[in-house]
N, C-alpha and C positions, 0 to 999 in steps of 0.2 A: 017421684021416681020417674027417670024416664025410660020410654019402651026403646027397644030396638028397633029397627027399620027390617032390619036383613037375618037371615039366620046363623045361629054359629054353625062351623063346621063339626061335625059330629065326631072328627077325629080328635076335638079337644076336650070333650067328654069322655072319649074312650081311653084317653091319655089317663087322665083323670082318676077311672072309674080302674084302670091297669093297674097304677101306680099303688094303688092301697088293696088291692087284689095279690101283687106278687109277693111270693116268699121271701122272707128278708137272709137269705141267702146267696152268696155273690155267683153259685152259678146260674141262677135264675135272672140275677139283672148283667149277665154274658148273655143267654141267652135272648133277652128281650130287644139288647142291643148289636146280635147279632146279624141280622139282615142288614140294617145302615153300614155293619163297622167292615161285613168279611165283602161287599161286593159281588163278583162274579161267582166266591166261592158260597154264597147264602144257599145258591140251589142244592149245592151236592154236598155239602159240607155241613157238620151240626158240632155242637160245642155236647160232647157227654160226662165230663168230668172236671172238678178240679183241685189239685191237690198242691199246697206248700207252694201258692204261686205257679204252677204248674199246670196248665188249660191243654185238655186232651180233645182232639177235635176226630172225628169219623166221619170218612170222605167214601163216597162211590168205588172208588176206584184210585190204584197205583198213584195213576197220571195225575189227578188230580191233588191226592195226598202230596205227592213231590213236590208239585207244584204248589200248591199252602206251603210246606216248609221254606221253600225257596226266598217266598215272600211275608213267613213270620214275624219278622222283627217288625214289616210297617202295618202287621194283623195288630202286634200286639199292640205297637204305638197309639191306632186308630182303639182299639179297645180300651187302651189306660183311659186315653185322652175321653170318652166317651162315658166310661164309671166315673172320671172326676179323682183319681188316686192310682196310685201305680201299683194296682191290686196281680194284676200278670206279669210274670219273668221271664216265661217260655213257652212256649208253642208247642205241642207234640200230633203231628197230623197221622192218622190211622186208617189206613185203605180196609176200614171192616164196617163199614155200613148195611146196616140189614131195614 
Protein backbone atom coordinates (compact mmCIF):
# COMPACT_ATOMS: atom_id res chain seq x y z
CA UNK A 1 0.00 0.00 0.00
CA UNK A 2 1.37 3.27 -0.54
CA UNK A 3 1.14 6.30 1.91
CA UNK A 4 0.40 9.71 0.86
CA UNK A 5 2.96 12.38 0.91
CA UNK A 6 0.44 15.47 1.41
CA UNK A 7 -2.83 15.66 3.19
CA UNK A 8 -6.35 15.58 1.84
CA UNK A 9 -8.34 18.58 2.16
CA UNK A 10 -10.66 18.16 4.91
CA UNK A 11 -13.36 19.56 2.72
CA UNK A 12 -13.46 16.17 0.97
CA UNK A 13 -14.34 14.35 4.14
CA UNK A 14 -16.88 16.65 5.00
CA UNK A 15 -18.38 16.31 1.66
CA UNK A 16 -18.33 12.91 2.44
CA UNK A 17 -19.46 12.63 5.86
CA UNK A 18 -22.60 15.54 4.54
CA UNK A 19 -23.57 13.45 1.83
CA UNK A 20 -24.95 10.40 4.05
CA UNK A 21 -25.91 12.86 6.84
CA UNK A 22 -28.62 14.81 4.75
CA UNK A 23 -32.25 14.10 4.52
CA UNK A 24 -33.13 12.41 1.55
CA UNK A 25 -35.60 15.06 0.90
CA UNK A 26 -35.17 17.51 -2.11
CA UNK A 27 -35.61 20.49 0.08
CA UNK A 28 -32.55 19.60 2.01
CA UNK A 29 -30.22 18.85 -1.04
CA UNK A 30 -31.85 22.86 -2.40
CA UNK A 31 -30.69 23.80 0.47
CA UNK A 32 -27.04 22.26 0.73
CA UNK A 33 -26.69 23.61 -2.84
CA UNK A 34 -27.80 26.74 -2.18
CA UNK A 35 -24.89 29.00 -1.34
CA UNK A 36 -22.95 27.67 -4.90
CA UNK A 37 -26.26 27.94 -6.83
CA UNK A 38 -28.13 31.60 -5.53
CA UNK A 39 -24.65 33.79 -5.31
CA UNK A 40 -25.05 37.25 -4.13
CA UNK A 41 -28.53 36.19 -2.92
CA UNK A 42 -26.99 33.11 -0.32
CA UNK A 43 -26.63 35.93 2.35
CA UNK A 44 -30.17 37.26 2.59
CA UNK A 45 -31.87 34.83 0.99
CA UNK A 46 -32.73 31.05 2.27
CA UNK A 47 -34.70 28.39 0.35
CA UNK A 48 -38.04 27.56 3.25
CA UNK A 49 -40.05 25.42 1.26
CA UNK A 50 -41.08 23.30 -1.57
CA UNK A 51 -44.05 22.37 -3.01
CA UNK A 52 -45.35 20.55 -6.74
CA UNK A 53 -42.00 21.88 -8.16
CA UNK A 54 -42.55 25.17 -6.60
CA UNK A 55 -39.18 26.40 -4.32
CA UNK A 56 -40.33 29.27 -1.82
CA UNK A 57 -37.39 31.33 -0.89
CA UNK A 58 -37.41 34.13 2.11
CA UNK A 59 -35.35 37.27 1.49
CA UNK A 60 -34.41 40.22 4.01
CA UNK A 61 -36.21 42.53 2.54
CA UNK A 62 -38.60 43.84 -0.64
CA UNK A 63 -35.43 44.80 -2.59
CA UNK A 64 -34.03 41.91 -2.35
CA UNK A 65 -37.07 39.48 -2.77
CA UNK A 66 -37.74 41.62 -6.35
CA UNK A 67 -34.63 41.18 -7.14
CA UNK A 68 -34.40 37.12 -6.79
CA UNK A 69 -37.57 37.17 -8.82
CA UNK A 70 -36.18 39.08 -11.37
CA UNK A 71 -33.40 36.71 -11.82
CA UNK A 72 -35.48 33.27 -11.15
CA UNK A 73 -35.36 31.64 -14.16
CA UNK A 74 -31.29 31.53 -14.18
CA UNK A 75 -31.82 30.69 -9.83
CA UNK A 76 -33.63 27.96 -11.15
CA UNK A 77 -31.48 26.83 -14.17
CA UNK A 78 -28.35 26.96 -11.83
CA UNK A 79 -30.34 24.83 -9.16
CA UNK A 80 -31.77 22.16 -11.65
CA UNK A 81 -28.52 22.00 -13.22
CA UNK A 82 -26.78 21.38 -9.73
CA UNK A 83 -29.64 18.62 -8.29
CA UNK A 84 -28.76 16.74 -11.65
CA UNK A 85 -32.78 16.76 -12.77
CA UNK A 86 -35.19 19.33 -13.33
CA UNK A 87 -36.69 18.88 -9.90
CA UNK A 88 -37.66 23.04 -9.81
CA UNK A 89 -40.27 24.99 -12.11
CA UNK A 90 -40.70 28.22 -10.23
CA UNK A 91 -39.27 30.48 -8.06
CA UNK A 92 -41.46 32.32 -5.45
CA UNK A 93 -39.08 34.91 -3.48
CA UNK A 94 -40.78 36.28 -0.10
CA UNK A 95 -39.70 39.48 1.75
CA UNK A 96 -40.51 37.70 5.22
CA UNK A 97 -37.32 36.65 6.61
CA UNK A 98 -37.08 36.47 10.46
Amino acid sequence: MRRRRSPRPISFALDVVGDRLEPATLLAKIQRHWPAVAGAFANTCEPRYERDGELVVACDSSVQANELQLMSELVVERLNAALGQPAITRLKAQANRS
